[in-house]
Every structure is written in structure tokens, then in C-alpha cells.
C-alpha positions as CSV (number, residue, x, y, z in Angstrom):
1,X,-22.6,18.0,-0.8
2,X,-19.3,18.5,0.4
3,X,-16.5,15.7,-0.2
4,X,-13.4,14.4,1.9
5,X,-10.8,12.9,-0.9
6,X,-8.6,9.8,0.7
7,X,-5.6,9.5,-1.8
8,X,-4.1,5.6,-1.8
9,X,-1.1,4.2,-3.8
10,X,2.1,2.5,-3.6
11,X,5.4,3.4,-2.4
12,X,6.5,6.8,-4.8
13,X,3.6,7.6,-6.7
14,X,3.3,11.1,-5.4
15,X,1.0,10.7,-3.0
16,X,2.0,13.9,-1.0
17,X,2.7,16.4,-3.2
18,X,-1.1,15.6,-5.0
19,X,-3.0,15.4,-1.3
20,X,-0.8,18.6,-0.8
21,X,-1.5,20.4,-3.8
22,X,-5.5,19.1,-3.9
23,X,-6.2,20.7,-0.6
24,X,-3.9,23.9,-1.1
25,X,-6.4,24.6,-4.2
26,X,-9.5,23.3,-2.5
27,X,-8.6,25.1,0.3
28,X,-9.2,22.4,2.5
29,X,-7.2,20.8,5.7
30,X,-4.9,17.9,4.6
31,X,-5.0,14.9,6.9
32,X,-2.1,11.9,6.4
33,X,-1.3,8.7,8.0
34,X,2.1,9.0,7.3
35,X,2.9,12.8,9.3
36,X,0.7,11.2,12.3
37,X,2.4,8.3,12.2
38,X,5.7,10.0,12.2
39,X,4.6,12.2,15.3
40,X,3.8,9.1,17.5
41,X,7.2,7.9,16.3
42,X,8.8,11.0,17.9
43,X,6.5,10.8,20.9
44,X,8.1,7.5,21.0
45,X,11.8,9.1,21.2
46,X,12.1,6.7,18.1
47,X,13.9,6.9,14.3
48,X,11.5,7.4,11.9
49,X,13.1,5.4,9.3
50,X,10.6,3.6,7.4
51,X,10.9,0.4,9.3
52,X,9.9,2.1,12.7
53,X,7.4,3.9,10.7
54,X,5.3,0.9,8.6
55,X,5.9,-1.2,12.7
56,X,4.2,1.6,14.3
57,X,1.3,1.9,11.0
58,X,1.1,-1.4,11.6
59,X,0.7,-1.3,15.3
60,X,-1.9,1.1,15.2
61,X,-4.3,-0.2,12.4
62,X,-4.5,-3.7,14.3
63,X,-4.6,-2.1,17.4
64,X,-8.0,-0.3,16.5
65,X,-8.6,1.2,13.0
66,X,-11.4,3.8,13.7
67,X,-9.3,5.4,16.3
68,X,-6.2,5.4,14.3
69,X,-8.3,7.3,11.4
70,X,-10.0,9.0,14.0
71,X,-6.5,10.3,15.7
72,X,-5.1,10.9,12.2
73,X,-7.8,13.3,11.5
74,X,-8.0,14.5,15.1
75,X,-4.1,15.3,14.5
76,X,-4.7,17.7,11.1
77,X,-7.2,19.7,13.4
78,X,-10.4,18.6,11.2
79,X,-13.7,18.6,12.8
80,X,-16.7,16.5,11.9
81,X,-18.2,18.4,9.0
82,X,-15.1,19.9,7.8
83,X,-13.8,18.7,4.2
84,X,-10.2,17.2,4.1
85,X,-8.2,15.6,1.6
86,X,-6.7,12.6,3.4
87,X,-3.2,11.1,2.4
88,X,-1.6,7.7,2.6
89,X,-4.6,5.0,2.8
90,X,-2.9,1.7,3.1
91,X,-5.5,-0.5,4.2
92,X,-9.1,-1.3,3.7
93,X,-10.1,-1.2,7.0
94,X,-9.1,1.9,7.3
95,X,-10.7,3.0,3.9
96,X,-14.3,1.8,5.7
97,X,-13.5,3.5,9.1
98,X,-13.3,6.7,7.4
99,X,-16.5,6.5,5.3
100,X,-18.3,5.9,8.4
101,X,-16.2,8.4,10.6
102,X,-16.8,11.4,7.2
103,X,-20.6,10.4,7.3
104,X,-22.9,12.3,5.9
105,X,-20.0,13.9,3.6
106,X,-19.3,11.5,0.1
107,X,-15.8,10.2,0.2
108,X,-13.7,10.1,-2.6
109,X,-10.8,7.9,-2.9
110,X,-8.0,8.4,-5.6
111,X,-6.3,5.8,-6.1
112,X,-2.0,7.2,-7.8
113,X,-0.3,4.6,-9.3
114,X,3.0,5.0,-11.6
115,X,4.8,2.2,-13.6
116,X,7.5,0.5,-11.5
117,X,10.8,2.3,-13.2
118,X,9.3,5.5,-11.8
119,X,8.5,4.7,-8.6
120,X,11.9,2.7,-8.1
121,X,14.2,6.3,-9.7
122,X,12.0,8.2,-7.3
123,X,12.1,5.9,-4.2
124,X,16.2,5.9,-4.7
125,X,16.3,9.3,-4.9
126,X,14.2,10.3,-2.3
127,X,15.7,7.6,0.1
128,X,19.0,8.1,-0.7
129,X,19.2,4.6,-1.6
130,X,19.2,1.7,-4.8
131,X,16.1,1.2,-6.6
132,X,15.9,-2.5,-5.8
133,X,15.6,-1.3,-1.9
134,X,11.8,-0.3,-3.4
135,X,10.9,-4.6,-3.6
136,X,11.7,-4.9,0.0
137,X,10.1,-2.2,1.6
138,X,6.9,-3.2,-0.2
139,X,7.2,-6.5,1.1
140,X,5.8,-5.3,4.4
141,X,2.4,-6.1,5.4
142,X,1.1,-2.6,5.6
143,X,1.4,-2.6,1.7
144,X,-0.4,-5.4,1.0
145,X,-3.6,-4.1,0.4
146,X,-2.4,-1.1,-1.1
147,X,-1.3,-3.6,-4.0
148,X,-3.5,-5.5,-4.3
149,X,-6.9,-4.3,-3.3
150,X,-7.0,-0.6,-3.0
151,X,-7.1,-0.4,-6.6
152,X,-10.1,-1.7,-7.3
153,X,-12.2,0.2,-4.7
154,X,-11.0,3.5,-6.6
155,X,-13.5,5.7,-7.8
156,X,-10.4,7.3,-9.6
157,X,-7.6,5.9,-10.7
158,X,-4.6,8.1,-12.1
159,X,-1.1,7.7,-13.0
160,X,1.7,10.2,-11.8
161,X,4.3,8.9,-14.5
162,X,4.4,12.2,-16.1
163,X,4.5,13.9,-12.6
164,X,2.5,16.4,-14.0
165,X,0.4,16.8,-10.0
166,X,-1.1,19.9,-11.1
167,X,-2.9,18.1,-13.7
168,X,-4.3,15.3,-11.7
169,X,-4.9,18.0,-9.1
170,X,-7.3,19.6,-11.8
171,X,-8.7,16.1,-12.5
172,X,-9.6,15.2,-9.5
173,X,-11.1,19.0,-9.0
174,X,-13.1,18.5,-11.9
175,X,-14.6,15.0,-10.6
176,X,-15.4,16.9,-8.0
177,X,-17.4,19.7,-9.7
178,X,-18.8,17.0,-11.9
179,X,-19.9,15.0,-9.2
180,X,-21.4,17.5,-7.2
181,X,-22.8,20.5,-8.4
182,X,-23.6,22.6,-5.5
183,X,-20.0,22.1,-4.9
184,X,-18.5,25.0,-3.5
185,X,-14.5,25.6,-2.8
186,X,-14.2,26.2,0.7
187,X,-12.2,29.2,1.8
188,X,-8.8,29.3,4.5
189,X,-9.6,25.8,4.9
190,X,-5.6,25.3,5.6
């Protein structure tokens, strides 16, 4: 059986780097919300600070979910059959659409999570701003369920507070392998 992986978790929990590194050693495409989103943004002639961003996320998931998935996916160049590792999940709904949209492929979803002094030293450094600008920007609706109930439709939960990505990479590989055993890795997948 061949898998998609959906990767969830809050704000700086190295969601990209794992999702990039999973389907780099997979060799599978890597769908993510976040780089579509960004692209309508500059469709849009628009900033993409992460205000306009998480508006246009937003936007899109209330708008219709399935196509949003569907246009994510559509915009990584995967194809119905394909396996993909999917970055930045943020709401259930969209979690659901893509089960249905992957069908008859077995989606696994990762959920990262990191304590909060990690995320907020990462977050300032990243954004080029304080750590307390972390609180706000989670505030925002399309986080929600990414707090508090993405978590507990994991079938893995892992923690990047070592940011050791290769080794969750491995673990999630493993779970993989574990999972399914006529799992094969695909080749020049990317």
C-alpha cells in the first residue's frame, strides 16, 4: 500500500524542514499549504507577511476545503495515485478532505510539536522579531485547531525540541516500513 504523510503542528515546530527532508528520502513530491498559499498571495500582488497569509488560509478553507486541498496538491504537481508528503495541515476539515481526496492510498498524519521556549527562540529568529510576537500570531483562527485538536487525531506524535529532523525523518520512515510491508521507496519522485 503506498502512503501520503500530512505533517500538522504549531507555529515553529519544524514543520518544513521534516516534510522536506521526509519526501527528499522517500523520494516523494512534497505538497504544503503554506507555498500554495504564498503563491495565491503573489497572484494577488499582495505581501506575504503572515497576516495576509493566515487571511488568505483562511479565506480559502471556508471558502471550500476540498478544493483548497485539491489545488494545494494540484500546485506540487501530484497526481491521484502518486505518494506525497503534505506540509502545514491546520484544520480538520482539511485533514478529512485529503483522506477522501488520497483514497485508496492510507494517510498518515504526523503531528510535530516542541515545548513553547523552542518554538518562541525559533519563531523570533526566523521572523526577525520578539518571542512574545509567537502568542499573537497563534491567536488567529487558522490555528485553532492545530492546538487544540490536531493532536489527538495523530497517528504519530513527535517532538522537534532536539531538532534532530533527520531522526524523526527516520521515525516516521520506519512507521512507514512497519506499517506497511510491501512498502517500497519510490524513485525521482521530486
Amino acid at each position: 500500500m503506498i502512503y501520503t504523510v500530512a505533517i500538522a503542528g504549531r507555529i515553529a515546530t519544524g514543520k518544513s524542514s521534516v516534510s522536506t527532508d521526509l519526501a527528499s528520502r522517500l523520494g516523494w513530491k512534497r505538497a504544503s499549504f503554506g507555498d500554495f498559499v504564498r503563491s495565491v498571495a503573489a497572484q494577488r500582488r499582495l505581501e506575504p507577511t503572515r497576516e495576509v497569509l493566515q487571511k488568505i488560509g483562511e479565506e480559502l478553507e471556508a471558502l471550500d476545503p476540498a478544493a483548497f486541498c485539491k489545488d494545494t496538491l494540484t500546485f506540487a504537481s501530484w497526481n491521484n495515485g502518486d505518494p506525497v508528503v503534505i506540509d502545514g495541515i491546520r484544520h480538520v476539515r482539511i485533514l478529512e478532505n485529503l483522506k477522501k481526496i488520497v483514497v485508496p492510498q492510507r494517510l498518515l498524519f504526523v503531528y510535530l510539536d516542541a515545548e513553547d521556549a523552542t518554538r518562541k527562540a525559533r519563531f523570533a529568529k526566523r521572523e526577525s522579531t520578539d518571542a512574545e510576537g509567537l502568542t499573537a500570531v497563534e491567536s488567529h483562527s487558522t490555528e485553532l485547531d492545530v492546538i487544540s485538536k490536531l493532536p489527538d487525531l495523530a497517528d504519530l506524535c513527535l517532538s522537534t525540541d532536539d531538532g534532530a529532523e533527520q531522526d524523526l525523518v527516520e521515525i516516521i520512515v520506519q512507521r512507514l516500513t512497519t506499517e506497511s510491508p510491501s512498502f517500497v521507496f519510490q524513485s525521482g519522485g521530486r
